[in-house]
C-alpha positions in Angstrom: 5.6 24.8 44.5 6.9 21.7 46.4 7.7 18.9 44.0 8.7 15.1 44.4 10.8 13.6 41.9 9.9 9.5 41.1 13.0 8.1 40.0 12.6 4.9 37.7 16.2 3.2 37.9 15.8 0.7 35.6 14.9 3.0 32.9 16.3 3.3 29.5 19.2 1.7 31.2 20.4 4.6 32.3 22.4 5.4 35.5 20.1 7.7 37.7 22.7 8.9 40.3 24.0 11.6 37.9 20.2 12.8 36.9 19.4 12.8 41.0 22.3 14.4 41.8 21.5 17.3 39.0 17.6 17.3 40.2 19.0 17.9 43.8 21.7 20.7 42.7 19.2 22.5 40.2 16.2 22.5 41.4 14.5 25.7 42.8 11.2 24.2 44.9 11.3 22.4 47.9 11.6 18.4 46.6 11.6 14.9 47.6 13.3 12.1 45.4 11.5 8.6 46.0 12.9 5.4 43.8 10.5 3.1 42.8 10.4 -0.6 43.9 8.3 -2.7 41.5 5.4 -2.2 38.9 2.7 -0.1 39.7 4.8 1.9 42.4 4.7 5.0 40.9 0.9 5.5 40.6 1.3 4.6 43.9 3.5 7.4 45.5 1.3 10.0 42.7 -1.6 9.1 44.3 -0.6 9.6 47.9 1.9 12.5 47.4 0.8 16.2 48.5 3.0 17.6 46.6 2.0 20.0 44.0 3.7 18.4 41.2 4.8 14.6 40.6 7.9 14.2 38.2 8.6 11.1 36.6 12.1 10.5 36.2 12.1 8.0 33.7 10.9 6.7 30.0 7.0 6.3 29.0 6.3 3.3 30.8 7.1 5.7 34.5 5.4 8.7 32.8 2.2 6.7 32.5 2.3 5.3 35.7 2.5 8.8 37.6 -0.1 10.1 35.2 -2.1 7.4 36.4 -1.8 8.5 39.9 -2.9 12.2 39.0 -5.6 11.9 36.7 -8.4 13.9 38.7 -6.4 15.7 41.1 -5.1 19.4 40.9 -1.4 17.8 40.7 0.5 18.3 37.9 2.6 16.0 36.2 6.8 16.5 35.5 8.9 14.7 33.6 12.6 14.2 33.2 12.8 12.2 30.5 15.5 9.7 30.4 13.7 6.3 28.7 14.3 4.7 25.5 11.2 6.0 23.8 10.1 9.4 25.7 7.1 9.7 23.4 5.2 11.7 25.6 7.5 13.9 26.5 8.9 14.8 23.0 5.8 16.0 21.7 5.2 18.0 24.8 8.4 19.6 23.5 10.2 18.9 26.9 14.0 17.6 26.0 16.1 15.3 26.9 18.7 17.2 28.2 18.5 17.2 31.9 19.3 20.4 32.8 16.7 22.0 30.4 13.7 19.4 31.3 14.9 20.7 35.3 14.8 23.9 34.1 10.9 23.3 32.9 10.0 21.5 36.6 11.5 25.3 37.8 9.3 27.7 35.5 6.5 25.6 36.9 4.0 26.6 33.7 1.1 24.4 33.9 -1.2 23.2 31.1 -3.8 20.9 30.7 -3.9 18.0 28.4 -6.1 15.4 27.2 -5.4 11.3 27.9 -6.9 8.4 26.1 -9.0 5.3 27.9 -8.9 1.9 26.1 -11.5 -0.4 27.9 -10.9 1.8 30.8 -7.3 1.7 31.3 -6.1 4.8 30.6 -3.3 5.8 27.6 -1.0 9.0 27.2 0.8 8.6 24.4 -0.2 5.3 22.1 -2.1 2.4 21.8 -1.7 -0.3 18.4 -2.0 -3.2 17.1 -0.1 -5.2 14.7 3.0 -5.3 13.2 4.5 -2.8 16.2 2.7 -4.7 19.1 4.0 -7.8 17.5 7.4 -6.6 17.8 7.1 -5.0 21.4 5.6 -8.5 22.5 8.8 -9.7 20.9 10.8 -7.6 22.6 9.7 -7.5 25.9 10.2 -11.1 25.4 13.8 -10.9 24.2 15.6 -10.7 27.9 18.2 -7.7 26.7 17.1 -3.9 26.2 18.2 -1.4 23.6 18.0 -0.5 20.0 19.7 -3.1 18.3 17.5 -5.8 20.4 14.7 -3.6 18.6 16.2 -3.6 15.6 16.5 -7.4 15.6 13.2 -8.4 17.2 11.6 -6.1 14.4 13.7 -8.0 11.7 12.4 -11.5 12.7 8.8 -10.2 13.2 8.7 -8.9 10.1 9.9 -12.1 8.4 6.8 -14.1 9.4 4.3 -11.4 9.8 1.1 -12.1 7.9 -1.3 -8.6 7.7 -5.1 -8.6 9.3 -7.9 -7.2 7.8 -9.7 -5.1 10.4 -12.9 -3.3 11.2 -12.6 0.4 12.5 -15.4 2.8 13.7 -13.8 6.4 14.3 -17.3 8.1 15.7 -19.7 7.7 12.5 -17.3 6.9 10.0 -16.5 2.8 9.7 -13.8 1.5 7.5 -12.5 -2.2 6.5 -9.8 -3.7 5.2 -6.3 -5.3 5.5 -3.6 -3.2 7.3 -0.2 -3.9 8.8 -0.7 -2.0 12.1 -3.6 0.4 13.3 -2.2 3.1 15.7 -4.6 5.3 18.2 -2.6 8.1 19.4 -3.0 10.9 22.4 0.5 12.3 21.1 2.0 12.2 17.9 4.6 9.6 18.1 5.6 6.1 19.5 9.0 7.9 21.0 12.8 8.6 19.3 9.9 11.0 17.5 8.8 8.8 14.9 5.5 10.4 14.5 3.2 7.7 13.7 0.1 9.8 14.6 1.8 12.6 13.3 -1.1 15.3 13.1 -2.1 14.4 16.9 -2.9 17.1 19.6 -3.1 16.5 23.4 -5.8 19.6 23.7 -7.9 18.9 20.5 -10.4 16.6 22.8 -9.9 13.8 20.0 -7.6 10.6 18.9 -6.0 10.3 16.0 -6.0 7.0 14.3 -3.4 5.9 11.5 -4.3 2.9 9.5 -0.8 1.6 7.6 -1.6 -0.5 5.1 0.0 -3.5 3.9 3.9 -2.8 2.3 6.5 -4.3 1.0 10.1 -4.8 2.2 11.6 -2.4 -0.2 9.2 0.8 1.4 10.2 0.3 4.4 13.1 2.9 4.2 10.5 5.6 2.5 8.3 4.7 5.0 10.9 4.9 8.1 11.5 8.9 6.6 8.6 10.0 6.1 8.1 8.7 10.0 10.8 10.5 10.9 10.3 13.6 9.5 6.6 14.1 10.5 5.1 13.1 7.3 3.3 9.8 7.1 0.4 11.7 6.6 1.5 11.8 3.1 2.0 8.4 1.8 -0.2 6.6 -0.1 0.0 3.6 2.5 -1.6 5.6 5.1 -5.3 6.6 5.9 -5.9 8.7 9.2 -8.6 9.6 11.1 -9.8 11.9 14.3 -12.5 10.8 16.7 -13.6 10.7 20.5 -15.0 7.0 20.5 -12.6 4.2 18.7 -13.7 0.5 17.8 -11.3 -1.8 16.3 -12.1 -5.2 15.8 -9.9 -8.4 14.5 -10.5 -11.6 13.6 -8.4 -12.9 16.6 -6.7 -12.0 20.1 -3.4 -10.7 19.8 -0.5 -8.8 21.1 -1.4 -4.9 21.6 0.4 -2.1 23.1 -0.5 0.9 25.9 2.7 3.8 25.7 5.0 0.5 24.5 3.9 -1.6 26.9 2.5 -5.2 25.4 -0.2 -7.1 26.3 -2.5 -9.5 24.7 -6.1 -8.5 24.3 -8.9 -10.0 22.6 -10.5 -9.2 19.5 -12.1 -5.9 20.0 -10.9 -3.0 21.4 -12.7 -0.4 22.6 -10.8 3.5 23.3 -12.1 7.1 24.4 -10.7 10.3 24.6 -10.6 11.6 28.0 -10.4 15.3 27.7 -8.4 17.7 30.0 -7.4 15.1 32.2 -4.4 15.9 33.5 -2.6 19.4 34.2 1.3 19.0 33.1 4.0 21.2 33.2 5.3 22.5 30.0 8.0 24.6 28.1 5.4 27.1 27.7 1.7 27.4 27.6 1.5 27.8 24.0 3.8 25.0 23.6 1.2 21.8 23.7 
């Protein structure tokens, strides 16, 4: 298996030259290491690569992009995950220690997973709107990185946030009402694994959608746990659904997210599961 390795080094923050100089020392297959430029490079060099497997070396936002450039080709995708988030990763149950993700890219054990299309543009982890894509507008917005620029943004979102009230059609079923935020996922989780879609699957050929419901200040640390430990499934402000064709309509355009990244986007969105999509190399086959 030849592999090339696209490094993101902007990433999480993170100095790559350590992680580059591990990928070089470790790896067993012949490899290239290419650094992207700008937005949108990645998909780039997946698309034009011959290798047999394109790893992303970075967080969600490089993940999608070289899953972008593979989607219909016999490539497989890698990751060495090193971003804030690493949703995608994490539930593929590929970790963030480097020399164990490497040691994934060397068993070279393939499986194939679904991805999800909103309007076309294609998803692999999460797509929401809401009180989270308020925050990740916010945030993207806020000129500094990390968790306690999160932590903040979230704080003064949450101060002025006002709930929607939203229409959903998961296949047949159509439900209405006022919610805080309205998660699709692919995966299980937004990233840090707090499993927002928590009973997702990449190979089930569906999306899972979680509806939160309005809430008050004082849940917000039951509601953080159960996150956490792959329960919000089980609280009372939470309805779920699966499906393969999602509408959600609002009463206005507003800020959304695709795998953390914000955008705004009118008031309806349209999102389809795309099934088998993409072959991706895993900790085992069992293991997705």
């Amino acid at each position: 298996m030849r592999a090339v390795f696209v490094v993101n080094p902007l990433s999480g923050g993170k100095d790559k030259d350590g992680i580059v100089e591990k990928i070089r020392r470790e790896c067993v297959h012949p490899c290239e290491i290419v650094f992207t430029e700008r937005p949108g490079h990645a998909t780039l060099i997946a698309e034009e690569s011959d290798a047999d497997a394109v790893v992303a070396v970075g967080g969600d936002g490089t993940v999608s992009e070289v899953a972008r450039g593979l989607m219909g080709s016999k490539k497989a995708l890698g990751i060495i995950p090193c971003g804030s988030g690493d949703g995608l990763a994490l539930h593929l149950g590929i970790p963030r220690n480097i020399h164990k993700a490497i040691g994934i890219i060397n068993s070279a054990k393939i499986s194939v997973m679904d991805s999800g299309s909103l309007g076309g543009k294609p998803f692999f982890c999460t797509f929401g709107v809401g009180f989270d894509a308020e925050v990740a507008w916010s945030f993207s917005k806020a000129g500094t990185r990390g968790i306690w620029t999160y932590i903040s943004e979230a704080w003064k979102t949450w101060k002025g946030f006002e709930p929607e009230t939203y229409e959903i059609k998961v296949d047949d079923i159509l439900w209405k009402g006022p919610a805080a935020m309205v998660t699709v996922g692919n995966v299980n989780q937004w990233g840090n694994n707090a499993r927002i879609t928590s009973l997702a699957s990449v190979t089930d050929g569906l999306l899972d959608v979680t509806v939160v419901s309005p809430f008050h200040t004082f849940e917000i640390p039951v509601l953080a746990a159960k996150l956490m430990d792959g329960c919000a499934h089980t609280s009372r402000r939470v309805r779920m659904f699966k499906g393969r064709h999602i509408e959600i309509t609002r009463s206005k355009e507003g800020p959304a997210h695709i795998d953390g990244d914000p955008f705004m986007q009118g008031s309806r969105l349209i999102a389809d599961i795309v099934p088998s999509a993409l072959n991706v190399l895993v900790p085992s086959r069992d293991g997705i």
